[in-house]
N, C-alpha and C positions, 0 to 999 in steps of 0.2 A: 540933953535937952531934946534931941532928934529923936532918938528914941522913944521918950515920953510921948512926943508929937505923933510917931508913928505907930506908937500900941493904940492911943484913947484915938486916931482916926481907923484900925484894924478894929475896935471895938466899933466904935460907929457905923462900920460896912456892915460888920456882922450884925447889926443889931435891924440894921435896918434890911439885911438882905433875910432875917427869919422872919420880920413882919411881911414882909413881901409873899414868902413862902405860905405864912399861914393863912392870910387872906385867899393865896389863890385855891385853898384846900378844903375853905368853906363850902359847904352848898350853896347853890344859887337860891335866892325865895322865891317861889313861884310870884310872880303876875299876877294883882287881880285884873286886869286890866288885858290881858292874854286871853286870843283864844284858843279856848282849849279843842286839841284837835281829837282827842280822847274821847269827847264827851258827844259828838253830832256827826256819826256816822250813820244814824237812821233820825227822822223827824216826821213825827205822827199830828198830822193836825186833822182837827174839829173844832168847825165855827157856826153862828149864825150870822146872816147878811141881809141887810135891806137894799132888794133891787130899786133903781133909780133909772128906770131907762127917759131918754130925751132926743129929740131930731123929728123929724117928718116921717115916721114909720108906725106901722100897725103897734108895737109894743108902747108907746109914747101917747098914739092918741086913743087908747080903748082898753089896754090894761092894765090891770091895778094891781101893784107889784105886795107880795105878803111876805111874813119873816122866811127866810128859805135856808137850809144847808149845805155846808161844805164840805169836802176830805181833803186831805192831801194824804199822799205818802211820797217820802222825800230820800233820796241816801246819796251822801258825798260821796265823790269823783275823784278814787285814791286817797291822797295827800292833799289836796286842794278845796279852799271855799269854794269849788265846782256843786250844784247840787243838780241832780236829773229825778224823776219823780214822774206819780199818775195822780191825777186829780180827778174829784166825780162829785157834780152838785147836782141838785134838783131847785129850781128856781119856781116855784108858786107864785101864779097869778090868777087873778077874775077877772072877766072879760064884764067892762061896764058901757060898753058901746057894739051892743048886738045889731044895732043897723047899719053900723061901716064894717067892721067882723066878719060878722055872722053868726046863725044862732047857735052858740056852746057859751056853757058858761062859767069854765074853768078852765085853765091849762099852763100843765108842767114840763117845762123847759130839761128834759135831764140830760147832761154833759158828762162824757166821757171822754178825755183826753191826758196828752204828755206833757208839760213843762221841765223848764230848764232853769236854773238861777245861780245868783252867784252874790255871796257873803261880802259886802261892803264896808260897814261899824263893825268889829273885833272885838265885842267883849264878853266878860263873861255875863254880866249882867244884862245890859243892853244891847241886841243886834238889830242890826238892820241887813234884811235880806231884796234885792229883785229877781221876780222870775218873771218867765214869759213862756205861754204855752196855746196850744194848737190841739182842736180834739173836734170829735161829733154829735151835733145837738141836734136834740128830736123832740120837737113840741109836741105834747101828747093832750089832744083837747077833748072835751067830755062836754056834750051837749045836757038840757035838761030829762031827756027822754034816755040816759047811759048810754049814747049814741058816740062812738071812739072815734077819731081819727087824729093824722099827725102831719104834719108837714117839719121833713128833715135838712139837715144842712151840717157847715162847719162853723166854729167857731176858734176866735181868737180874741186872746184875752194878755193884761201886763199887768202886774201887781207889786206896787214898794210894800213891803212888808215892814213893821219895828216891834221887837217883840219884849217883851220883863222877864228874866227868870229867875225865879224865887233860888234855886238850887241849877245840880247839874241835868234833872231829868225834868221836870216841871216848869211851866212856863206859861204867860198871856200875851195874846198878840193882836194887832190891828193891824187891816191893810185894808184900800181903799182898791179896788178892782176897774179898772178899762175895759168894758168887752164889747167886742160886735159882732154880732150870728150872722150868716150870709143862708137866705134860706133857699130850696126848690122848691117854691108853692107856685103854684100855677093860677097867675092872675091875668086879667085883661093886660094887653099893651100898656094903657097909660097907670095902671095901679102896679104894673111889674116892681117898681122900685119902691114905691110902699109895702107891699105885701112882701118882698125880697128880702129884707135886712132889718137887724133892731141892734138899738145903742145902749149900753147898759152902765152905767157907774154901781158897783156894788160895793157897799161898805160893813168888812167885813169885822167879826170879833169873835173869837175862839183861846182855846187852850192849847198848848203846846208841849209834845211830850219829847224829849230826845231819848234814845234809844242803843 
């Protein structure tokens, strides 16, 4: 009887110790829900944006914000949702307050600058990126007579990003943008801080390429 007892329990170890063995022999399934570190080691964006500037500054009370564009270029930081990157917009506006202004009657904001961000939501589908970057803007205004001039500065800007990707390269994105330009234009004493800075919400939407 002992014996019986101890082959059908020899049986049971073994039975259970080759299910153990074959399970751990499986492949793992990938994750949809992973993200993949394969797949966004470079990130090419292209959007348009409607500026929204607001506050007590020249950009708020006299220009009139039109659809404008964006770039980025993006590439992760090793092994890490680290992303660093160059961005470059041109922001279009009309100047519809030529008596607080001055006489131009157009003018293009264009940025060049660096940011930095870092991959929050993990998936493969759905991400959500923040960056934050720092670069040099130069108002470039056009009177009605092609008469040029610019008044330059820096600018800083912070963007939550949430993007859809149809696949692993392909993708759409929305981010609603923070910025404020600190300028050098040379105003009277009390208009220094008007003429000096503008506030921008830009609300961006583009396509997304990973690379």
């Amino acid at each position: 009887m002992n014996i019986k007892k101890i082959t059908c329990l020899f049986f049971c170890l073994a039975f259970f110790s080759l299910q153990l063995i074959a399970q751990e022999n499986q492949p793992e399934k990938p994750s949809t829900h992973k993200f993949e570190k394969d797949d966004h080691y470079g990130i090419f964006k292209f959007g348009l944006s409607a500026p929204i500037a607001f506050g007590n500054n020249f950009a708020n009370k006299g220009l009139q914000g039109k659809v404008s564009t964006n770039f980025s270029l993006l590439a992760n930081l090793f092994e890490l949702p680290i992303v660093i990157g160059i961005h470059y917009s041109v922001l279009y506006q009309s100047n519809e307050n030529i008596t607080k202004l001055g006489n131009y009657n157009r003018s293009n904001a264009i940025l060049v600058g660096g940011l930095a961000g870092y991959h929050f939501f993990e998936r493969n589908d759905f991400r959500l990126l923040l960056t934050a970057g720092v670069g040099a803007v130069s108002y470039n205004n056009n009177t009605p007579d092609d008469i040029r001039f610019s008044d330059n500065g820096v600018s800083v800007w912070l963007t939550p990003e949430v993007s859809y990707h149809f696949n692993k390269t392909l993708g759409l994105y929305f981010s609603p943008t923070l910025r404020r330009d600190f300028l050098r234009t040379k105003a009277p004493g009390d208009l220094e801080d008007f003429f000096g800075s503008a506030n921008y919400v830009n609300l961006e939407f583009g396509i997304r390429v990973l690379f």
